[in-house]
Each structure stands twice: as structure tokens, then as C-alpha cells.
VOBA-1610 file (N, C-alpha, C; in pm, whole numbers, padded with zeros to 5 digits, always signed):
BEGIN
Unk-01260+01365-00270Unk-01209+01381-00135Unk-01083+01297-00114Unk-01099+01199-00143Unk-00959+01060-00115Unk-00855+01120-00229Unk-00862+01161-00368Unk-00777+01207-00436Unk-00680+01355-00368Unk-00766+01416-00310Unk-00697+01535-00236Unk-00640+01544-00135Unk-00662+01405-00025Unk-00574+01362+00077Unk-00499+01292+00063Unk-00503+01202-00079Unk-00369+01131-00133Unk-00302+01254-00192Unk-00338+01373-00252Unk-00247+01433-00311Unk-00156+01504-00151Unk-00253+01527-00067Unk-00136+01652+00078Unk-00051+01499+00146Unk-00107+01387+00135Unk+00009+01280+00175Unk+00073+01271+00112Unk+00092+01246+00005Unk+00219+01271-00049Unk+00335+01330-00041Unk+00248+01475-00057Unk+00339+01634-00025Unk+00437+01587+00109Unk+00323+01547+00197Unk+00358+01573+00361Unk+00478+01459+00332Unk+00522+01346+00308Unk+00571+01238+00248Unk+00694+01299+00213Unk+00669+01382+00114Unk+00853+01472+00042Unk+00863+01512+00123Unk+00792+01605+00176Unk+00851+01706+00263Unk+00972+01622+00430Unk+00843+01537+00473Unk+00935+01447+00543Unk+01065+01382+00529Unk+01092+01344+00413Unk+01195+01302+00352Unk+01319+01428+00377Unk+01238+01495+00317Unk+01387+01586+00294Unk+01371+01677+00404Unk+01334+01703+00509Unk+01338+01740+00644Unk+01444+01672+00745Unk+01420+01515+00681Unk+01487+01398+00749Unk+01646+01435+00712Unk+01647+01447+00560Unk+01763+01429+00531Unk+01871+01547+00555Unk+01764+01689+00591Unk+01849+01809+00664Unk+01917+01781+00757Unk+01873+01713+00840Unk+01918+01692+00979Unk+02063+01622+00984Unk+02149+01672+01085Unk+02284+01678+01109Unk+02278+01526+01132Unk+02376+01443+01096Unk+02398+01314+01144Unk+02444+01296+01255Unk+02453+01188+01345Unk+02537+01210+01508Unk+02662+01098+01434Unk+02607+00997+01403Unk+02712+00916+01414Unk+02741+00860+01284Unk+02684+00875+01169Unk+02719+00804+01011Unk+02741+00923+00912Unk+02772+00917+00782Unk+02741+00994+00718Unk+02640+00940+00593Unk+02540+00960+00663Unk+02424+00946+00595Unk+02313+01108+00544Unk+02422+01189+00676Unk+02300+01303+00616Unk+02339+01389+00515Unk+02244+01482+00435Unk+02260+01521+00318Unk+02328+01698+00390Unk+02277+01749+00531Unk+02294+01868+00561Unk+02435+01867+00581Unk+02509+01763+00616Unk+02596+01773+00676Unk+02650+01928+00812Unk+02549+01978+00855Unk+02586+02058+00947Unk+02611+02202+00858Unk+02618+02196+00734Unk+02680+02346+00675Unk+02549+02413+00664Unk+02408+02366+00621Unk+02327+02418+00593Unk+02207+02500+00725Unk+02225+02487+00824Unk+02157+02522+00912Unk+02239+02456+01057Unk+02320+02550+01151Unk+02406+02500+01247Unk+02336+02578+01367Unk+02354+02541+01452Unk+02298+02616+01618Unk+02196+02523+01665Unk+02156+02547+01768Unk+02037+02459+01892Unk+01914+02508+01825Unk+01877+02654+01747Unk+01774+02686+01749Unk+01695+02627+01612Unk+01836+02601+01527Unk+01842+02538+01404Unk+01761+02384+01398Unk+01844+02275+01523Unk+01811+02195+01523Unk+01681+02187+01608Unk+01636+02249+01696Unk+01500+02248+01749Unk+01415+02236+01644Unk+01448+02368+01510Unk+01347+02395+01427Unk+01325+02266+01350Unk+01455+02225+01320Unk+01408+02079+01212Unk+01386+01978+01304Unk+01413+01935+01469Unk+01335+01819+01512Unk+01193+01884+01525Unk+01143+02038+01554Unk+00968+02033+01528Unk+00884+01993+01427Unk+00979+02063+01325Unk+00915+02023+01199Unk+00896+01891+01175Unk+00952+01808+01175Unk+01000+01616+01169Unk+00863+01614+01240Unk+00858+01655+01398Unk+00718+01567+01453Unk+00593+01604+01418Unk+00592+01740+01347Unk+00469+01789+01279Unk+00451+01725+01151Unk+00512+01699+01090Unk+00525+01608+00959Unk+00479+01503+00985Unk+00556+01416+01052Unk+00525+01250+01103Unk+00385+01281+01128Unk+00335+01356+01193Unk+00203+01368+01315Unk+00124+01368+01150Unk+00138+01452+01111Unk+00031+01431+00968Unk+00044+01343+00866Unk+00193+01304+00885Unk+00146+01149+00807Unk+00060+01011+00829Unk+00105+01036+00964Unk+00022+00956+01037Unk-00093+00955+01006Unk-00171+01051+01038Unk-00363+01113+01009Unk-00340+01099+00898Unk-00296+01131+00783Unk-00331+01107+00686Unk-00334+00918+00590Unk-00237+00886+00664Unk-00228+00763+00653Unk-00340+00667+00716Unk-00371+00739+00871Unk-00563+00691+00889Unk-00647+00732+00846Unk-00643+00839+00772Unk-00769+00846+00733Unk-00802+00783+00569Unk-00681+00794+00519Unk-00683+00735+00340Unk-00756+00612+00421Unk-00675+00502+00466Unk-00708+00392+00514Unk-00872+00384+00529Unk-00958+00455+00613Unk-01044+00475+00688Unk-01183+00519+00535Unk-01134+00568+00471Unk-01195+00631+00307Unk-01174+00489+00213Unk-01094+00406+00232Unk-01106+00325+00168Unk-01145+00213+00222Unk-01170+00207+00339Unk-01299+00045+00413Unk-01406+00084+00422Unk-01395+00230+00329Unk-01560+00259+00354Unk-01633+00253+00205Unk-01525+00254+00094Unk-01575+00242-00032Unk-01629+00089-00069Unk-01572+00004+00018Unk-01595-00157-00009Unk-01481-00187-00115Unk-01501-00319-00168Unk-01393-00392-00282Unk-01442-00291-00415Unk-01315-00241-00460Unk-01366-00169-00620Unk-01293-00293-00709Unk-01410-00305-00791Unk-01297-00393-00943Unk-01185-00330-00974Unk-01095-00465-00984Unk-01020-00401-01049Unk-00934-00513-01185Unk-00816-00497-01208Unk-00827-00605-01327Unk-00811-00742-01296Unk-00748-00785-01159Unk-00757-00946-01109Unk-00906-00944-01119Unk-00976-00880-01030Unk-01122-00914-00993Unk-01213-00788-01034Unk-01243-00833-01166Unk-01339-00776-01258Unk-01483-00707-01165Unk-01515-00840-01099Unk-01688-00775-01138Unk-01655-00776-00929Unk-01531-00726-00840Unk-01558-00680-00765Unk-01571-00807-00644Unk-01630-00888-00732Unk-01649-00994-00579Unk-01554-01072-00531Unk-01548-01128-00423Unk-01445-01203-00317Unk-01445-01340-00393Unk-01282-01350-00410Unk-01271-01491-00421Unk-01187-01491-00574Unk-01146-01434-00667Unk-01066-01399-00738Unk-01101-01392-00901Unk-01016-01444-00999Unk-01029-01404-01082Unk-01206-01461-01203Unk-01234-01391-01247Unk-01362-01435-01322Unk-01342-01469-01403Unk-01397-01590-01468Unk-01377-01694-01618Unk-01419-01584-01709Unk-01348-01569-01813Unk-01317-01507-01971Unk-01454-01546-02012Unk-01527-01441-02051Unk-01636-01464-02121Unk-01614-01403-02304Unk-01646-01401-02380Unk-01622-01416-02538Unk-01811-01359-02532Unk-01817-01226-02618Unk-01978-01217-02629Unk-02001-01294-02724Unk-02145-01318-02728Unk-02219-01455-02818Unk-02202-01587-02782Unk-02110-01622-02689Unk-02118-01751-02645Unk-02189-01777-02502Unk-02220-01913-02497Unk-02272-01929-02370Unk-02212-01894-02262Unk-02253-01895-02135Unk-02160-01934-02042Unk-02133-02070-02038Unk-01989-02066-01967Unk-01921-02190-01891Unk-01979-02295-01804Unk-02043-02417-01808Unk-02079-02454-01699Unk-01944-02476-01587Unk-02017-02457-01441Unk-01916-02474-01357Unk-01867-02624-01314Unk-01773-02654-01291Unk-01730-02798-01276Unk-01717-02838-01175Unk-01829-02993-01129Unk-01855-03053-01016Unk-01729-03128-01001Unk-01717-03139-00835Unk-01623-03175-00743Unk-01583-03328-00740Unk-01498-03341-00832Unk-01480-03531-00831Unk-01416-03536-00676Unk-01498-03681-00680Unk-01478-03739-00504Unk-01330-03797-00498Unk-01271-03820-00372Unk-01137-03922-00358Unk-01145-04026-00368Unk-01079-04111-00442Unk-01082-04255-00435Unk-01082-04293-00252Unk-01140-04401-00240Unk-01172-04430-00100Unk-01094-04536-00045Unk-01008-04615-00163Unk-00950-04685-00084Unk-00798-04718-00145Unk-00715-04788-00115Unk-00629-04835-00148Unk-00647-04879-00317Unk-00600-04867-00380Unk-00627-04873-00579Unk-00494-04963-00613Unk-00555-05024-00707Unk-00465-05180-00764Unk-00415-05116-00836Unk-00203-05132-00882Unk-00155-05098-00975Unk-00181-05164-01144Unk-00148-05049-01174Unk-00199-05075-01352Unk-00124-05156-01401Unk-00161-05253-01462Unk-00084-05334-01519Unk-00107-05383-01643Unk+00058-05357-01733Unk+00088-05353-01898Unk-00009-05430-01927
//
């Protein structure tokens, strides 16, 4: 399901792009139509509808990927192997033990005498 709404976001994604880039410029030359490819009011109606029908489904599609993926939980991945919070997992080698984990040395508590030669 999430692979097939990442694949029409996408689509919807190009298509936006180059919808965008039809469109007549007012004031730079940034656009690719430059006005030769589609000229008149009915022209530009058609490509500002299209633009908000586009956006409108990027949008939804952009909530709902979102929405498909806080629902799968954390998947492993190669920082965090086995999935859980908090980051990377110590290198295990099969046949060896595990690692013991290493206790928390305390702060020195007070003011400490310099070392001397």
C-alpha cells in the first residue's frame, strides 16, 4: 500500500514541477513556457487549475505517506539494527560473549591537588 502511494507521489511531484514550469513568468525569466507554448486566459486558467489540483494531492499524499508510516512504528535500519530507541548497537562477532556494559564513574567531589613531578 505505502509503495503505491509513494509511487502516485511522486508522479503527482513531476507532474507539479513541470506544470509549474509551463506557466508564463510575470516578472523573471525563470519560466520554461515562456508564453509560446500555451497563450490566452483560457490557457492560463487551465494551468493555474491544474497547479491547485496537483498541490491539493500532494498535499494528501504527503499526509497520508506520513500517517502509514507512524503507524508502522521504528523499522531497523542500518544506524539502529535491532529497531530500538536510543542508537547505534555494540558489534557483536558470533562465538563471542557479549560485552559487559560499563558502570558510570562518579565526579570527583572536590577540588583535586596538582600532580607533582
Amino acid at each position: 500500500m505505502s509503495t503505491v502511494l509513494l509511487l502516485i507521489h511522486v508522479m503527482v511531484a513531476v507532474a507539479l514541477v513541470g506544470v509549474i514550469l509551463l506557466q508564463r513568468s510575470e516578472g523573471g525569466a525563470l519560466g520554461i513556457g515562456g508564453g509560446g507554448f500555451m497563450t490566452g486566459r483560457s490557457a492560463g486558467n487551465a494551468l493555474t487549475k491544474t497547479t491547485a489540483i496537483l498541490a491539493a494531492s500532494f498535499f494528501a499524499t504527503s499526509l497520508a505517506l506520513s500517517l502509514l508510516a507512524s503507524q508502522h512504528g521504528t523499522a531497523p535500519s542500518i544506524l539502529n539494527p535491532g529497531g530500538q530507541p536510543g542508537g547505534l548497537a555494540p558489534l557483536q562477532v558470533p562465538g563471542t560473549p557479549a560485552p559487559a556494559t560499563p558502570t558510570p564513574q562518579s565526579a570527583p567531589s572536590g577540588p583535586q591537588a596538582p600532580l607533582s613531578k
